[in-house]
C-alpha positions as CSV (number, residue, x, y, z in Angstrom):
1,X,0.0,0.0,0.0
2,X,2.9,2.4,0.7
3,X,4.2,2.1,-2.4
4,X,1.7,3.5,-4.8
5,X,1.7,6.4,-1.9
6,X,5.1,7.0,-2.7
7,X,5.3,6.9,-6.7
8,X,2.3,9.3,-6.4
9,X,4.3,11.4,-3.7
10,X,7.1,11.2,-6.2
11,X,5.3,12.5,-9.6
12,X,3.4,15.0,-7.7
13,X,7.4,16.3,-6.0
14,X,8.7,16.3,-10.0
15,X,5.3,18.0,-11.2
16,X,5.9,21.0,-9.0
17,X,9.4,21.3,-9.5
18,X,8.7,21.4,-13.4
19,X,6.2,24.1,-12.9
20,X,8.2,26.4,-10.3
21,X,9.8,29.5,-11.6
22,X,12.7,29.1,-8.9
23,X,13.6,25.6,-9.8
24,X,13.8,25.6,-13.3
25,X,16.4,28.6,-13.2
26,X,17.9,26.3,-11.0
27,X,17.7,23.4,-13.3
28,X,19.6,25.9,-16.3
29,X,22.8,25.0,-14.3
30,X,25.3,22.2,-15.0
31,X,24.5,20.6,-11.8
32,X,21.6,18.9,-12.9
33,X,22.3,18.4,-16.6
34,X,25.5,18.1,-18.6
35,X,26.6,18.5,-22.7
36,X,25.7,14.3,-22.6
37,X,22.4,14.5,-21.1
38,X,20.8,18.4,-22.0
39,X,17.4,18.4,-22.9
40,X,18.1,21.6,-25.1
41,X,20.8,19.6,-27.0
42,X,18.5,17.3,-27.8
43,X,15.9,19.4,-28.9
44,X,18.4,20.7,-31.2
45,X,19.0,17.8,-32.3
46,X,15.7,16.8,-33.1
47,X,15.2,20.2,-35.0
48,X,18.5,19.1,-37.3
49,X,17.0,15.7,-37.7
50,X,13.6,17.4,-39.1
51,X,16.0,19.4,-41.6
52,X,17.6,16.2,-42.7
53,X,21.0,17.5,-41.5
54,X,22.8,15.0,-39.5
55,X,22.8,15.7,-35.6
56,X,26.4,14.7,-35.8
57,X,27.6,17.3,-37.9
58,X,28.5,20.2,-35.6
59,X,29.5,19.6,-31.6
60,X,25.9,20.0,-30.1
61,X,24.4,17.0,-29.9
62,X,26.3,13.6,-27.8
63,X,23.0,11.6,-27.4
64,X,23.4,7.7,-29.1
65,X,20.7,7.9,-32.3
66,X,18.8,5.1,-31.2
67,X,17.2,7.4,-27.9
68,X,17.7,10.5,-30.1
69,X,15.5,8.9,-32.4
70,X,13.1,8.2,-29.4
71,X,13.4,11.7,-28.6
72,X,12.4,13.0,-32.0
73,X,9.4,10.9,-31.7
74,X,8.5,12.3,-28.9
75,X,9.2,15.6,-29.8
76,X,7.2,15.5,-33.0
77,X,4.2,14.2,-32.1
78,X,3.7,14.2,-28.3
79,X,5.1,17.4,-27.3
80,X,3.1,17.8,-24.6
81,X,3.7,14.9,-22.8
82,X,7.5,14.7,-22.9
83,X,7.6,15.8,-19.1
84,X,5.2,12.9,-17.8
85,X,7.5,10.3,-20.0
86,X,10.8,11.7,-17.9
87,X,8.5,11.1,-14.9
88,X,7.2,7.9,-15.8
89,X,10.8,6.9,-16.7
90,X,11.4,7.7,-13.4
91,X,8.9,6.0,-11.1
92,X,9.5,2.4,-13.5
93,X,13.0,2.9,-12.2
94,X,12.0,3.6,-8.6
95,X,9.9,0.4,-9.2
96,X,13.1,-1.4,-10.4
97,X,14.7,-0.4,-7.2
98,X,11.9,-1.8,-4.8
99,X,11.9,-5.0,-6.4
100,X,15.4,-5.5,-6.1
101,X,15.8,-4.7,-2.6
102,X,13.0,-7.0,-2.1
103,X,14.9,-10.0,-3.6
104,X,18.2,-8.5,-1.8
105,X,16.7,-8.6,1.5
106,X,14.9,-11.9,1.4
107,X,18.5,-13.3,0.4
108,X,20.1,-11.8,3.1
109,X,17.8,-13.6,5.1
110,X,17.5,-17.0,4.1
111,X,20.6,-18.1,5.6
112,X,19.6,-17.0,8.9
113,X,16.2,-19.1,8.7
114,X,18.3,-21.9,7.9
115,X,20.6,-21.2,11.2
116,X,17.7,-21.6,12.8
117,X,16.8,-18.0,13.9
118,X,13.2,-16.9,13.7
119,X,11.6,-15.3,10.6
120,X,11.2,-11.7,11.1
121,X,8.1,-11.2,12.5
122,X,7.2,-7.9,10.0
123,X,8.6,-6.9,6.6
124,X,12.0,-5.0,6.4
125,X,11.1,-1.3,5.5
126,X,13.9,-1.0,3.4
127,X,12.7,-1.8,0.4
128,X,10.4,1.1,0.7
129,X,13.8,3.2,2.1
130,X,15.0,2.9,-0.9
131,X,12.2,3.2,-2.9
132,X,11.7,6.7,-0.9
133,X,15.4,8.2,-1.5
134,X,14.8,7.3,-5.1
135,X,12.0,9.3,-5.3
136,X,12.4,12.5,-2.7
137,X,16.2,12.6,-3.4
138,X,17.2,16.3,-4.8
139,X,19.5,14.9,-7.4
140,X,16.6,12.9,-9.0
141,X,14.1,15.2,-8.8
142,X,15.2,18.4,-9.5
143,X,17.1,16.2,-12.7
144,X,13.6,15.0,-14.0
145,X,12.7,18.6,-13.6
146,X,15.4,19.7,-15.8
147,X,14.0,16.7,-18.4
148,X,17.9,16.0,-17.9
149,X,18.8,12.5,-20.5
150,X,20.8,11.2,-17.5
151,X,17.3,9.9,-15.8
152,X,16.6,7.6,-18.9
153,X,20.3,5.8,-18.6
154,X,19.3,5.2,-14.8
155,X,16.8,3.0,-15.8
156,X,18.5,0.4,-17.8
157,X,21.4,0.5,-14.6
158,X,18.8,-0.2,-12.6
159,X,17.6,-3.2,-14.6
160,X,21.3,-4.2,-14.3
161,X,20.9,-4.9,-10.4
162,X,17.6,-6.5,-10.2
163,X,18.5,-8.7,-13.1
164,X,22.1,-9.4,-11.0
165,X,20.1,-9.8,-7.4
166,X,17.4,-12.3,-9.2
167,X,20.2,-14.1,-11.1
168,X,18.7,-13.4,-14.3
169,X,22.2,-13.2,-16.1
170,X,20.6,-13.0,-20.0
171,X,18.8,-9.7,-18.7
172,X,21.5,-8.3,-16.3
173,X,23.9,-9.1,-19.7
174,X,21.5,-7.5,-22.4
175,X,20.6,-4.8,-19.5
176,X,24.2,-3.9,-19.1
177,X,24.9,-3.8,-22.7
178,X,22.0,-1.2,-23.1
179,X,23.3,0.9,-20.7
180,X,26.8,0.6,-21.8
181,X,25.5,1.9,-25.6
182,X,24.3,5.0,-23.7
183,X,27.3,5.9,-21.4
184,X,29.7,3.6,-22.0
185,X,31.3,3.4,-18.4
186,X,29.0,1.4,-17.1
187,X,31.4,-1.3,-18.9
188,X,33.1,-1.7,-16.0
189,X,30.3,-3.9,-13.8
190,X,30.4,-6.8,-16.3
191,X,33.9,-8.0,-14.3
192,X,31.4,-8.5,-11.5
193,X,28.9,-10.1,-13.5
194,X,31.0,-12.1,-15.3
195,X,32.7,-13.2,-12.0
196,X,28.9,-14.3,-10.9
197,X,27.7,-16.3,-14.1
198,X,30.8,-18.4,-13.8
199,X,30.4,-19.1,-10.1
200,X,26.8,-19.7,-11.6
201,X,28.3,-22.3,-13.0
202,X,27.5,-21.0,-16.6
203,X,30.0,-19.8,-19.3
204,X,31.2,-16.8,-19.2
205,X,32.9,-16.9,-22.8
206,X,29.4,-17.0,-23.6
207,X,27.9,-13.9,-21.1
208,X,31.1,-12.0,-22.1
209,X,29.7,-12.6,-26.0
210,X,26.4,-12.2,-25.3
211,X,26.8,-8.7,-23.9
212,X,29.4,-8.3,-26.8
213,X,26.5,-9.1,-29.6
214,X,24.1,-6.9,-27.9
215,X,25.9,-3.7,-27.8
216,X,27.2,-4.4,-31.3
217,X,23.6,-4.8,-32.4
218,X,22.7,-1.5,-31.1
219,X,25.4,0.0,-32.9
220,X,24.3,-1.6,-36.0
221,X,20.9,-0.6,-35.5
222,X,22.4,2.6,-35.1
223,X,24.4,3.0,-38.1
224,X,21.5,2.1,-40.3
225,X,19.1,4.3,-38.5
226,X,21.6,7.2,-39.1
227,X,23.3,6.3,-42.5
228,X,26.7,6.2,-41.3
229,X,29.2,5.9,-38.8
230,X,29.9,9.4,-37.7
231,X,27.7,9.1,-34.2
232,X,30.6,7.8,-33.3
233,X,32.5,10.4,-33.1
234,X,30.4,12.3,-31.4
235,X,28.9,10.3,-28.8
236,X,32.0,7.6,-27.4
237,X,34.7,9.8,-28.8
238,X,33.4,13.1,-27.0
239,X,33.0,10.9,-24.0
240,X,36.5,9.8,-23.8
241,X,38.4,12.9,-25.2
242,X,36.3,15.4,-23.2
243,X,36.6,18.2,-25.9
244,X,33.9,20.0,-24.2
245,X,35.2,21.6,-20.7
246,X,31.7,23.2,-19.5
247,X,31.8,23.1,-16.0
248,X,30.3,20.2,-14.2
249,X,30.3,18.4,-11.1
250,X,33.4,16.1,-12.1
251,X,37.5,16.6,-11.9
252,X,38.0,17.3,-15.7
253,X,36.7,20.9,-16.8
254,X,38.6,23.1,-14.1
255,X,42.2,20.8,-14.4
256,X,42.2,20.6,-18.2
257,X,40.9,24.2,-18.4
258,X,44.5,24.6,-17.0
259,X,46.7,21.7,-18.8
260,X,49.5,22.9,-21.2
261,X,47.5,21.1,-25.0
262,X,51.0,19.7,-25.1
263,X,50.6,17.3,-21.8
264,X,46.3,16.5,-22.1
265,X,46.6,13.0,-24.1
266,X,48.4,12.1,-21.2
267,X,46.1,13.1,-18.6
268,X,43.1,12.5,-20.6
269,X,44.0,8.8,-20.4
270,X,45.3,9.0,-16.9
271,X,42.2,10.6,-15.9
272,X,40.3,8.2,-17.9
273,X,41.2,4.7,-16.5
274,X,40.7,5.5,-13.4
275,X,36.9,4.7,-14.1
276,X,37.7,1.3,-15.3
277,X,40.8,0.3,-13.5
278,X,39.2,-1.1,-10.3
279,X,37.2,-2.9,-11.6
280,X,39.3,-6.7,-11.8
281,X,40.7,-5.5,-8.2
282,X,37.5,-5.2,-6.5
283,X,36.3,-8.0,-8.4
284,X,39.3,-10.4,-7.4
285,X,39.0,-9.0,-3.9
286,X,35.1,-9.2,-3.3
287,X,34.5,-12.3,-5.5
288,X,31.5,-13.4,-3.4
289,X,29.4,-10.5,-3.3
290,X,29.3,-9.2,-7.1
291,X,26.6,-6.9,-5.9
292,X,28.5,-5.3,-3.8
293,X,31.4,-5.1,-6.1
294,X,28.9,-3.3,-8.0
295,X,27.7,-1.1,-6.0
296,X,31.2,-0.5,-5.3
297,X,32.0,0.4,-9.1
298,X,28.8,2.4,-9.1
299,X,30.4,5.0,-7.4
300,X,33.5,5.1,-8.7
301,X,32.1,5.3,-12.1
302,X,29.9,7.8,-10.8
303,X,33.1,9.7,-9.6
304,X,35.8,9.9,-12.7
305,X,33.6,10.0,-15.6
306,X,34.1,12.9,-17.7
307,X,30.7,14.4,-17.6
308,X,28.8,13.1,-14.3
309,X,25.7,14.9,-13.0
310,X,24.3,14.7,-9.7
311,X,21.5,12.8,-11.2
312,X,23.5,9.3,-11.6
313,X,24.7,9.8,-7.4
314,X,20.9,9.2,-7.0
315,X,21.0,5.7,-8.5
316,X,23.7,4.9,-6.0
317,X,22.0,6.5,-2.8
318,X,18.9,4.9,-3.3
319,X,20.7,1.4,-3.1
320,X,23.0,2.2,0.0
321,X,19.9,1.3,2.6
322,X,20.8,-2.1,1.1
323,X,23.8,-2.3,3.2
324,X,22.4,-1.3,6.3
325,X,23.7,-3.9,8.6
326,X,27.0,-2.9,7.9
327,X,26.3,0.5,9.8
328,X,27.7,-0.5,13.1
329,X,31.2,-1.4,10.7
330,X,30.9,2.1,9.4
331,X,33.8,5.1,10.6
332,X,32.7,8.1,8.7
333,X,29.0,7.8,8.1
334,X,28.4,11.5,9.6
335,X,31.4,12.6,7.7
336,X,30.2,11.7,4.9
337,X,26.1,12.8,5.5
338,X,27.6,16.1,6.4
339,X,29.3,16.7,3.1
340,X,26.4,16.0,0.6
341,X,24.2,17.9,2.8
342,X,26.8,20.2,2.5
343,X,27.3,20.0,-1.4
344,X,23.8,20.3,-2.2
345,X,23.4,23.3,-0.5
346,X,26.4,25.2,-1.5
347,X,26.9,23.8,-5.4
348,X,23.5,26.0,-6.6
349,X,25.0,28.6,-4.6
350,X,28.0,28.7,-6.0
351,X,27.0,28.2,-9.2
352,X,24.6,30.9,-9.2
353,X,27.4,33.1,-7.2
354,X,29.5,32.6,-10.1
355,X,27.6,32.6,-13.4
356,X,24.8,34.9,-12.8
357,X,26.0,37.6,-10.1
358,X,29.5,37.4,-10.9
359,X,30.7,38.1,-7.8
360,X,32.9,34.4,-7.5
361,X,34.9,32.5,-9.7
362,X,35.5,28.9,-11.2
363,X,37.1,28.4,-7.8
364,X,34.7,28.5,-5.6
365,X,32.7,26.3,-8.0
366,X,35.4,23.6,-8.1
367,X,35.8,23.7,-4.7
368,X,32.8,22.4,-4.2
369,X,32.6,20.0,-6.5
370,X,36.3,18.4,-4.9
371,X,34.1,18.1,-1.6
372,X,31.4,16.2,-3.6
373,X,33.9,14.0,-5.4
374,X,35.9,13.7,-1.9
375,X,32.3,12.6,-0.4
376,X,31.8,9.6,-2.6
377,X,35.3,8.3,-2.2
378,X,34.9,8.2,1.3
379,X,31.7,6.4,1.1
380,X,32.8,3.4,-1.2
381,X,36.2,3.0,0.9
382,X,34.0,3.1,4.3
383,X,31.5,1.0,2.5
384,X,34.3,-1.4,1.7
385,X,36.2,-1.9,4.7
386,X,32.6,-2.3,6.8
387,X,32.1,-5.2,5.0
388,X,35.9,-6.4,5.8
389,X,34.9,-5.8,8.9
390,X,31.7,-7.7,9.4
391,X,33.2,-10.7,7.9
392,X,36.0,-10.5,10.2
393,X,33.5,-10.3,12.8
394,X,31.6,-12.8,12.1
395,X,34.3,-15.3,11.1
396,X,36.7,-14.6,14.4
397,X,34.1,-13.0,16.6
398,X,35.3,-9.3,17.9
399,X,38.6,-10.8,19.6
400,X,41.5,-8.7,17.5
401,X,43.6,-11.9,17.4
402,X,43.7,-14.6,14.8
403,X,46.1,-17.6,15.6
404,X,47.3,-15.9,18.4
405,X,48.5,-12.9,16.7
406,X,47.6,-9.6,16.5
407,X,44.9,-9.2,13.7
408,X,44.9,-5.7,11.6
409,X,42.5,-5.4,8.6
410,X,43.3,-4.0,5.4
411,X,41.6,-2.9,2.2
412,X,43.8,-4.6,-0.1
């Protein structure tokens, strides 16, 4: 019953925000949307489209031609209900994220049946936790608002994890392989994934081509739509070479804003794998709990991308009630509350500060944005080393000596 309260609660929050004069200046900043996920680049896109000159062309439009296509559509012939599609997009992906922390949470507790402790004697509320941060979260709502792209690639992430907690592998594969033909980082998680089919005891030559042949297709499908290759270009390439430095909330813009031309390959591709470098690490070091590893990779993808939002941190938010007993493990919870409280108060500010009274500079900006970025390294590293923790815990009880020895834990 709460549920349908809370998608309702949800499309009513986004319905107000759309139609509030104070918000929608607000949503005009690169908080909220970025050069991969504008609204207004797409609608110039769609206006290119319906002059039969390729989107691609110039260095406006970055959205793959399958959803630009989509857009168009929509554009064209249902103007007027492009806001209730973000919103709709939306509340199916707060859906997504109910269901799987209902299958997460009745796996966690299987095992504790078969111990032979009683059955909790009422649901867990936090399927409904995190159906709630989902939904009331700032970074999604005020996102949807904004009719920011970056709330359509949620959904398909989101997919990713129920399909992974339901061991569903040909949808979590096919899933991932969607969402890795609209943002391209989100690569990384098949290491996990592939790690689980083959302690599945399936192949994972055969997951690893599977996800292959779908993402492939799309780019067929893609190239046929369009006539040609050159979304290429403009969609992965701009992605990976960053040639746009708008400010945003990630590390690129401000320190290549700086770089000497003659040094940014170099950092460019130092920045750049440190999105996808963790991945086998994590992977080898957390090989029984691929969702976690996920999660994990969630963040950090979240973090180094070259053109992040605040929309995509509420993906990850949303699913952290799913690690609630490792709370007690936790150091720097507060720490860590405190600074995206912090961060979402300040970033408009600043922003605002900055670009429209021009009484700041970039610096302030960036400042904020390192506390944000600072924010979610700290939670995956606490997030982490709980879970090192726990499992120390509940292997050698809370004695600090193993063997006779003095015990110290490591993240390594």
């Amino acid at each position: 019953m709460m549920e349908p309260l809370l998608l309702i609660g949800g499309a009513f929050v986004r319905l107000y925000l759309m139609h509030n004069d104070f918000f929608k200046n607000l949503c005009d900043g690169t908080i909220f949307s970025t050069p991969v996920s504008s609204w207004k680049r797409v609608t110039e896109g769609s206006y290119l489209m319906g002059q039969d000159i390729s989107p691609y062309e110039g260095d406006m439009v970055h959205e793959p031609p399958l959803t630009l296509l989509l857009y168009n559509l929509l554009l064209q012939n249902f103007a007027g209900i492009v806001p209730a599609f973000f919103i709709l997009v939306d509340l199916l992906t707060a859906h997504i994220l109910k269901r799987t922390a209902d299958k997460f949470v009745q796996k966690q507790e299987k095992p504790a049946v078969r111990s032979g402790a009683a059955p909790p004697s009422s649901p867990s509320p936090v399927p409904l936790i995190v159906t709630a941060v989902y939904l009331f979260n700032p970074c999604t709502a005020v996102s949807c608002a904004a009719l920011s792209t970056a709330g359509l690639h949620q959904l398909p992430l989101a997919l990713v994890f129920y399909a992974a907690v339901t061991e569903r592998w040909w949808l979590c594969l096919c899933s991932l392989s969607v969402s890795c033909y609209l943002d391209l980082y989100p690569v990384v998680l098949l290491a996990p994934l592939l790690a689980a089919v083959g302690a599945a005891g399936r192949s994972r030559l055969l997951a690893a081509l599977l996800a292959a042949g779908c993402w492939a297709g799309l780019l067929l499908l893609s190239a046929h739509a369009l006539g040609d290759w050159s979304f290429l270009r403009s969609t992965y390439g701009f992605i990976l070479w960053t040639w746009d430095l708008s400010p945003n909330v990630g590390l690129f813009w401000y320190f290549f804003t700086e770089m000497f031309q003659h040094f940014e390959s170099l950092f460019i591709a130092t920045f750049q794998i440190n999105a996808f470098i963790y991945a086998v690490p994590l992977t080898l070091r957390f090989r029984g709990q691929p969702v976690l590893v996920m999660f994990a990779l969630l963040v950090l993808m979240v973090t180094f991308k070259s053109y992040p939002s605040v929309a995509e941190a509420g993906l990850y938010l949303a699913l952290l009630p799913l690690w609630r007993p490792l709370a007690p493990h936790a150091r720097y919870g507060f720490v860590v509350t405190c600074f995206y409280a912090s961060v979402m108060v300040l970033a408009p500010v600043m922003w605002t500060l900055w670009i429209h009274a021009g009484s700041a500079n970039a610096n302030f900006f960036f400042a904020v944005t390192l506390a944000y970025n600072a924010a979610q390294i700290f939670l995956v590293t606490d997030l982490l080393f709980a879970q090192l923790k726990r499992d120390h815990v509940l292997t050698h009880g809370t004695a600090k000596e193993v063997e006779g020895k003095p015990a110290k834990l490591v993240l390594c």
